[in-house]
C-alpha positions, 0 to 999 in steps of 0.5 A, a space after each residue: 276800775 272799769 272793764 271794757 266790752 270785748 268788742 273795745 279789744 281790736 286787732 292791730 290793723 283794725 280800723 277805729 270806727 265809733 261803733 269801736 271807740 268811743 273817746 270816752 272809754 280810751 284803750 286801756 295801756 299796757 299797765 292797766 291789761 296787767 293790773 287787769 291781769 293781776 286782778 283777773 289771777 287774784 279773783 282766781 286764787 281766792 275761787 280756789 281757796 274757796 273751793 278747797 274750803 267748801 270741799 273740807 267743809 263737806 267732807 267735815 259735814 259727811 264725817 260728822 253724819 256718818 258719826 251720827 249713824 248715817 251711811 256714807 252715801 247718804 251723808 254725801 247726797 245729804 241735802 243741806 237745805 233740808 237738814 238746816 230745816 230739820 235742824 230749825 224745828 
């Protein structure tokens, strides 16, 4: 699949210029903007699942630093990257 430039996107009434086409890169039909569309919403949903993972792996860390006698501040400011060198030693 390819995406085109902003710039392929034009107006109606805008005039065609080679700087604005090229016969190489045709305006995408109606069906490619929607299975542009639906891509551009399936990328969306799967950013969203990613987030609500990534939040329920954090509260899972700052529950399981707080077990271990961290205070709850400190567990959520917690660098990673530390404690996985820590962790390493």
């Amino acid at each position: 699949m390819r995406l085109w430039a902003a710039a392929r996107w034009q107006p109606r009434g805008t005039k065609v210029t080679p700087a604005t086409a090229r016969e190489d890169r045709p305006l995408p039909s109606p069906q490619t903007s929607r299975y542009l569309h639906i891509v551009y919403q399936h990328a969306c949903e799967e950013r969203r699942q990613l987030a609500f993972e990534v939040g329920e792996l954090s509260r899972q860390l700052t529950d399981a630093l707080c077990a271990a006698g961290w205070g709850a501040d400190e567990a959520r400011n917690a660098d990673v990257h530390e404690l996985a060198r820590a962790g390493s030693r």
